[in-house]
C-alpha positions in Angstrom: 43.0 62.6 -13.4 40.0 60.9 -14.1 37.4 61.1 -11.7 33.8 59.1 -11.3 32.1 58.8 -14.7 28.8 60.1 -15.3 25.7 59.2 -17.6 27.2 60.7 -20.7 30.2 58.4 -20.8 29.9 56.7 -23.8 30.2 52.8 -23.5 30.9 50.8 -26.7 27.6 48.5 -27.0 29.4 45.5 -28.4 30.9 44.8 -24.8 27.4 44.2 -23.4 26.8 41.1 -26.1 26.4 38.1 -23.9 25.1 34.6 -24.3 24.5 32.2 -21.4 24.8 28.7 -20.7 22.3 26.5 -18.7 19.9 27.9 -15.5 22.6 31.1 -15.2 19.6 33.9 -14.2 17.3 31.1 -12.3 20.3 30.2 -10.2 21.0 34.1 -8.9 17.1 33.9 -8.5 17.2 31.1 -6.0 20.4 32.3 -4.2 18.7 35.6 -3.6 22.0 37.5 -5.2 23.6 40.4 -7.4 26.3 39.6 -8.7 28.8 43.0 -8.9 31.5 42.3 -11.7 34.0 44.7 -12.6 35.8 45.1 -15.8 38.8 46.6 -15.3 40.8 47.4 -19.3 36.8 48.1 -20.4 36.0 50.7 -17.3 33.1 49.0 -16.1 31.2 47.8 -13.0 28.4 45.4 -13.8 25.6 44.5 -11.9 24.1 41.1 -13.0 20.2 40.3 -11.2 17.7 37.6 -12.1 15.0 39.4 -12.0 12.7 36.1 -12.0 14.8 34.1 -14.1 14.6 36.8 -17.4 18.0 38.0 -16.0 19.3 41.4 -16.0 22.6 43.5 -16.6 23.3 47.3 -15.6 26.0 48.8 -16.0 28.3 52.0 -14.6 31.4 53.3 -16.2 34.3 54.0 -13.7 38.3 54.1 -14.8 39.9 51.0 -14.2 37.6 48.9 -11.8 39.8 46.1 -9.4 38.6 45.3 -6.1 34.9 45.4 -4.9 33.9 44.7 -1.2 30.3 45.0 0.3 30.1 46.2 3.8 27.0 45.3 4.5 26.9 46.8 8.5 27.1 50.3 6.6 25.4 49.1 3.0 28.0 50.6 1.5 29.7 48.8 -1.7 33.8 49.0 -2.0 35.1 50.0 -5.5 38.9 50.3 -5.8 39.6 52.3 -8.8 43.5 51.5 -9.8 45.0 54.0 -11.4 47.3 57.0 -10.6 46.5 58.5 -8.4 44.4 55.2 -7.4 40.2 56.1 -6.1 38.4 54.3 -3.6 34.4 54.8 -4.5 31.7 54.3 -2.0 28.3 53.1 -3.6 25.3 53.2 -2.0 21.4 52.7 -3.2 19.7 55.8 -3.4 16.1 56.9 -4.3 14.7 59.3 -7.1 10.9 60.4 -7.4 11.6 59.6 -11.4 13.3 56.5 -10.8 10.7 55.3 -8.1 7.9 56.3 -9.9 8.8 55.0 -13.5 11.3 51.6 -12.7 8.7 49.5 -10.2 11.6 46.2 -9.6 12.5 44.5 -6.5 15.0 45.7 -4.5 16.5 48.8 -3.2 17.2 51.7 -4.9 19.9 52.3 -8.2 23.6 51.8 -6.6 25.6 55.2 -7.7 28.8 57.0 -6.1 28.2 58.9 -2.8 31.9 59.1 -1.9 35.2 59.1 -3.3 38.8 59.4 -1.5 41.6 59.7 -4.0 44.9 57.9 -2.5 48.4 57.5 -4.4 49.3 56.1 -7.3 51.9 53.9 -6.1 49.8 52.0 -3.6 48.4 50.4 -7.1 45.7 49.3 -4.9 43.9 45.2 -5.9 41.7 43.2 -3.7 39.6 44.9 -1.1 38.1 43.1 1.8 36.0 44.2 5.3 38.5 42.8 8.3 36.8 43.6 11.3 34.2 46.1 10.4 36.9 47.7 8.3 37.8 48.4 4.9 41.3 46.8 3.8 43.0 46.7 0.3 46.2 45.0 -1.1 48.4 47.6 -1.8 50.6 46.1 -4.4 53.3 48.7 -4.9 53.8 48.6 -1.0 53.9 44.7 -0.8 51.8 45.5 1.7 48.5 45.5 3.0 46.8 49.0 4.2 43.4 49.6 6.2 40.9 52.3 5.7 39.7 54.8 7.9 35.9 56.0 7.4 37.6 60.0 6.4 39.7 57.8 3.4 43.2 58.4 5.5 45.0 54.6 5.4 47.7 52.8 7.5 50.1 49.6 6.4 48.6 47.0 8.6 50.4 43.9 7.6 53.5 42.6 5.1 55.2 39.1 4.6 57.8 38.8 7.0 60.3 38.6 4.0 59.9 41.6 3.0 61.1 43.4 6.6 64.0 41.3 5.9 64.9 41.7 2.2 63.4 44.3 0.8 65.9 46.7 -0.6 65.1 50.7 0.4 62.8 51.8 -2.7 61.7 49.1 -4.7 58.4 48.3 -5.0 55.8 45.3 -6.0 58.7 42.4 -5.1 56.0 40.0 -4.8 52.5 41.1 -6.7 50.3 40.5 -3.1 47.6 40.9 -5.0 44.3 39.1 -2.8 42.8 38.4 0.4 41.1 35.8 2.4 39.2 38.0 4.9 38.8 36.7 8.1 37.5 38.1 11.4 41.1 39.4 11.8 44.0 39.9 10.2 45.7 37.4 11.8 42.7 34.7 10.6 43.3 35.6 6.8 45.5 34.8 4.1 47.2 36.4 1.3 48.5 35.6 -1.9 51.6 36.5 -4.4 53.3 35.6 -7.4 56.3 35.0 -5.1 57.8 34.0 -1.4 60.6 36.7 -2.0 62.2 39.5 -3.6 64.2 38.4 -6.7 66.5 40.0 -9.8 63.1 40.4 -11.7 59.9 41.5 -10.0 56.4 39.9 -10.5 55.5 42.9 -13.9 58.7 41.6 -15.5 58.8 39.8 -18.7 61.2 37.4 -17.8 59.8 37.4 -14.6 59.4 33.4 -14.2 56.3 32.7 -12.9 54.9 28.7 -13.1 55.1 27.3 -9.7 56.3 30.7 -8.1 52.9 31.7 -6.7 52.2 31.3 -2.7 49.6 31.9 0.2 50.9 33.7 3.2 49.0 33.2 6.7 48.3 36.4 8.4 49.5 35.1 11.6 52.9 33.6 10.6 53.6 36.2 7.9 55.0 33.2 6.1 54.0 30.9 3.0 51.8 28.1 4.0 51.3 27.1 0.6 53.8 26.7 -2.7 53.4 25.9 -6.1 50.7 27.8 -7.8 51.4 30.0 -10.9 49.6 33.6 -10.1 47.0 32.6 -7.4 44.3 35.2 -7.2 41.0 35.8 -5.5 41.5 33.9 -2.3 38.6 33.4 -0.2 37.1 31.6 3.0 34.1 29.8 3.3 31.5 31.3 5.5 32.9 28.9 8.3 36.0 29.8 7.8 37.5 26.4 7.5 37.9 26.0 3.8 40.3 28.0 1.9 39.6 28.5 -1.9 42.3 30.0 -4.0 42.2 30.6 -7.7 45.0 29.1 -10.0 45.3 31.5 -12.2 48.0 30.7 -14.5 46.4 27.6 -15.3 42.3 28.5 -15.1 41.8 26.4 -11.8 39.6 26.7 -9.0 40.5 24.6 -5.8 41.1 24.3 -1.8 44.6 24.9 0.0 45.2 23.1 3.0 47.5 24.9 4.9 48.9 22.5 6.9 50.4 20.4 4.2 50.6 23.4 1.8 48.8 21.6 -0.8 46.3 23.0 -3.7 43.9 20.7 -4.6 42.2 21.8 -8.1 38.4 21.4 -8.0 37.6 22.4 -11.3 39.6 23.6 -14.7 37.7 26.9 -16.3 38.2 28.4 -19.8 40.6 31.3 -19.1 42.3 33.5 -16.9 40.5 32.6 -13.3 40.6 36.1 -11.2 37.4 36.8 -9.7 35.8 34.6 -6.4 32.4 35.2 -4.5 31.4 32.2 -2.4 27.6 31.6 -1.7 26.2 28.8 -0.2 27.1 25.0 -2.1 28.0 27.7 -5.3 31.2 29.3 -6.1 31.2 32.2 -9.1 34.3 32.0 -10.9 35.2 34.8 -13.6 37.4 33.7 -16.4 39.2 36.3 -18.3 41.0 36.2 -21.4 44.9 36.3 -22.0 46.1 39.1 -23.4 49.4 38.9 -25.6 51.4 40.8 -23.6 50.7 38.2 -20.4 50.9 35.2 -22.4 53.9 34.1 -20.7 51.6 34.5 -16.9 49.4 31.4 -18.2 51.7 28.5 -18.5 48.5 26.4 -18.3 46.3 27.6 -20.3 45.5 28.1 -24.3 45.2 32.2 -25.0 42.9 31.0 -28.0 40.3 29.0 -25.8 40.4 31.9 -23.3 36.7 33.5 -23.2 35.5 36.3 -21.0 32.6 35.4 -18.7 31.7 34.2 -15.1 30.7 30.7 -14.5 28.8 29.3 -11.4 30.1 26.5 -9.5 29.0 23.7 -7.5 31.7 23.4 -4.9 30.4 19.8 -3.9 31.4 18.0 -7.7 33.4 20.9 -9.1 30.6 21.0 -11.7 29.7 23.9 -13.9 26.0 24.7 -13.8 25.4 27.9 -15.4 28.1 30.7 -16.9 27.5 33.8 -18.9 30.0 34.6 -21.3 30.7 38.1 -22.8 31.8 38.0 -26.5 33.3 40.8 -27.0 34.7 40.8 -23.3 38.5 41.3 -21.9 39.4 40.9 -18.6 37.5 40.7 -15.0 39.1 41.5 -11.7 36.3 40.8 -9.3 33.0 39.1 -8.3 31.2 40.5 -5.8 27.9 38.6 -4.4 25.4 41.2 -2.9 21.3 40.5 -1.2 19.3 40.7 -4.3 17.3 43.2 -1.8 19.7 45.4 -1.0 19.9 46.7 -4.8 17.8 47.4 -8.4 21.2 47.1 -9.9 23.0 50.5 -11.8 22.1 53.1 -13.4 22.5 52.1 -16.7 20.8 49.3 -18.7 18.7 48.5 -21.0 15.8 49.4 -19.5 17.3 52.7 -18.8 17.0 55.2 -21.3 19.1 58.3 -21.2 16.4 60.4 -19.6 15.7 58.4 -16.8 19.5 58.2 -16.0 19.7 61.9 -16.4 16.9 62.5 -13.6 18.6 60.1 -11.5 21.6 61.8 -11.0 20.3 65.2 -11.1 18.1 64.7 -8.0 18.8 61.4 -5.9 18.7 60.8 -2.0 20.8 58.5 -0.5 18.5 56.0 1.4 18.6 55.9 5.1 20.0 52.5 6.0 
């Protein structure tokens, strides 16, 4: 088992070459926000800050990164790490005297590991999300969706009605439920899968057919309220709560459901994979990922060649792209996480962060009393 990484883990440098494309670092600066980003096949979690507009990446290796959440009514950030057995991480921004003394940015303290609770392997946990002041995850191999206790214990919350009706005794992952639209209550969000129903082939089949297969389930039904996308991910409400923004997947959109006609309105087209979703404001950051050969057959709409690895920011009024950051050397993204710029200085690596510095860190930090 692999457990939290420290600061010896080596990272290969050529996954931290990035460009950027129009006002990226200006535009975190004005929404006052960190953007979390984690890189699952590449074990990372990034932190990207604007630090006045110069702009800023830190870095923290973990296995297998998915899901982020931020509870911010405990200032506690969410990491789902999906493996077997799977790890749920709690980060938290702590304080050093070397780190205080030599760093001098804004914001809180270094975000590092306080907690970890290690859960099984076959939950094969994707999205997290806070539902009512508490912690929630897809749990993919259970079809399911499972909510946290504070001591790591979990309970199965909520499935699709379907799969109380045809899910045969000991299969797993019949429909890849694999995000959530957190609203104030279960009942309030939504859900999406690769599929309405258990079939012959699951959703991590080959053959498994998958263009037009994809749906959003209502929390309160338990039932699809919307057909016809190919591998949605990353659903998410607007602050309001009347908008529902999915992601497309399969073919590298970004659009609104309405859920009573059960339509999906694309809003913009994005160059890769799109799995990744924070919502701020007028803005929407989208991650694109590329298309590995062995999923080719996921992205019916899209061209594995034009694929490109980066995060892209949004205006949700014209569906215009204003900024994106773009990692050369990059693979795939699972989330986006939007975070106060206050709250955090970023992670401990960087940089800016030499070896020594990173050392001290985590040989005598103090987690800061919220």
């Amino acid at each position: 088992m692999q457990v939290v990484t420290g600061s010896n883990h080596p990272t290969d440098p050529r996954l931290l070459v990035h460009r950027t494309r129009g006002p990226f670092w200006d535009l975190l600066d004005e929404a006052g926000i960190t953007l979390l980003v984690s890189r699952e096949y590449e074990h990372l979690l990034m932190a990207l800050s604007g630090r006045g507009g110069h702009g800023e990446i830190t870095y923290l290796p973990l296995p297998h990164p998915s899901g982020v959440a931020f509870d911010a009514k405990r200032g506690i950030v969410h990491v789902a790490s999906t493996r077997n057995p799977n790890q749920v991480l709690e980060l938290a921004p702590v304080e050093s005297p070397d780190w205080r003394h030599t760093e001098g940015q804004i914001g809180g303290g270094p975000l590092i590991p306080v907690r970890t609770y290690v859960v099984p392997g076959r939950l094969y946990l994707h999205d997290l999300a806070i539902i009512g002041g508490r912690l929630h995850g897809n749990a993919v191999g259970h079809d399911a969706v499972i909510r946290f206790d504070h001591d790591g214990t979990f309970s199965t919350v909520w499935t699709p009605r379907v799969i109380e009706e045809q899910r045969p005794q000991g299969s797993v992952n019949f429909l890849q439920l694999n995000s959530i639209a957190a609203g104030r209550s279960l009942t309030t969000s939504y859900f999406t899968a690769s599929t309405d129903r258990p079939g012959d082939k699951t959703p991590g089949h080959p053959a498994f057919p998958v263009d037009g297969r994809g749906v959003v389930f209502s929390g309160r039904t338990r039932e699809p309220v919307a057909r016809g996308l190919t591998r949605p991910h990353s659903a998410r409400l607007s602050a309001a709560g009347d908008v529902l923004w999915v992601l497309n997947s399969g073919y590298g959109e970004l659009g609104t459901v309405d859920t009573r006609a059960g339509h999906f309105e694309p809003v913009v087209h994005l160059p890769g994979w799109t799995r990744g979703l924070a919502l701020q404001g007028h803005l929407a950051i989208v991650a694109t990922s590329k298309v590995l050969p062995r999923f080719h057959q996921y992205a019916p709409g899209l061209d594995p060649d034009a694929c490109v690895c980066g995060v892209h920011i949004v205006d949700l009024g014209t569906g215009d792209v204003l900024a994106s950051l773009r990692w050369k050397n990059g693979d795939q993204i699972f989330a986006v996480e939007a975070i106060p710029a206050w709250f955090t200085s970023g992670l401990p690596t960087g940089p800016n962060r030499g070896a020594g510095m990173r050392d001290a860190l985590f040989y005598d930090f103090v987690v800061k009393e919220k």
